[in-house]
N, C-alpha and C positions, 0 to 999 in steps of 0.2 A: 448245697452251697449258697443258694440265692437266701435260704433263710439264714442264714449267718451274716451275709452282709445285709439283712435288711436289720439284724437286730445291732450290728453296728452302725449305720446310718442313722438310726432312733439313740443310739449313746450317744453319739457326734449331738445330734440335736438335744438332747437334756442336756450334753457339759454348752453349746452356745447359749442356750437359755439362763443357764446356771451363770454364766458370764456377763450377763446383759442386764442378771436381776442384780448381780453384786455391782456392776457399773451405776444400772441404776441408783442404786443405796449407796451407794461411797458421792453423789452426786449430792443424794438429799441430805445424806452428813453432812458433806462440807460447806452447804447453806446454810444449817445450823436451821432447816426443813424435820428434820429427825433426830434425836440424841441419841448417845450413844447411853448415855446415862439412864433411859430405861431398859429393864433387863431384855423384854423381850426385841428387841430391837439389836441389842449388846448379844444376845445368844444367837440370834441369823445373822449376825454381823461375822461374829466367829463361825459359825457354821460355814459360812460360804470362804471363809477366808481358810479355813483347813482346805477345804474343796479344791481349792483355786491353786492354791500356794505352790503348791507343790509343780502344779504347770508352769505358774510365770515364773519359778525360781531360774531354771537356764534360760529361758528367753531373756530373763531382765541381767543374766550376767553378759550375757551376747552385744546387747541394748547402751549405746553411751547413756551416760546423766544429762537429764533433760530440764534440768530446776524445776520440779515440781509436776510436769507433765508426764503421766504414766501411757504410753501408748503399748503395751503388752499386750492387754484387752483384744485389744483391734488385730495385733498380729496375729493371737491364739485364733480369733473369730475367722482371719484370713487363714491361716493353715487348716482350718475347720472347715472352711467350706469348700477348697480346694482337695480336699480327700473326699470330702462328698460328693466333689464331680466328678472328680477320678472314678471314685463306686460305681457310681451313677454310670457312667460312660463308656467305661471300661472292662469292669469287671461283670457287671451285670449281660455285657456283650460277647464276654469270653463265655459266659455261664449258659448263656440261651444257645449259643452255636458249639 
């Protein structure tokens, strides 16, 4: 059991990272830092955007319109680290006793 949740605890952490690198990059596009217009940049762009999507989809139907402020990011990051203390706390405490 303890190895199951350690290998979901390491998913949780690749999708936050995955989050934080597409935050990143949608940051340096919109500086006009990065183009979209080179391919390789244009193909990790969608890459991470297939990734992602599919998570902010119901978060961002839940979410009012913010004129242009996307805070999804940050709640997926918060749901995310809140079931990794849960892991962490709880389960792994159920698991050793």
């Amino acid at each position: 059991m303890a190895a199951i949740l350690d290998v979901i605890l390491v998913i949780l952490r690749i999708v936050s990272w995955i989050i934080i690198i597409q935050a990143i990059l949608s940051w340096l596009v919109a500086f006009n830092v990065l183009s979209l217009q080179n391919p390789a940049i244009r193909s990790i762009w969608t890459g991470l955007e297939r990734l992602t999507e599919p998570v902010y989809r119901p978060i961002r139907n839940l979410l009012p319109q913010m004129q242009g402020l996307d805070l999804t990011p940050l709640i997926v990051l918060l749901i995310i680290f809140f079931l990794q203390s849960v892991i962490v706390r709880y389960a792994y405490s159920a698991v050793l006793f």
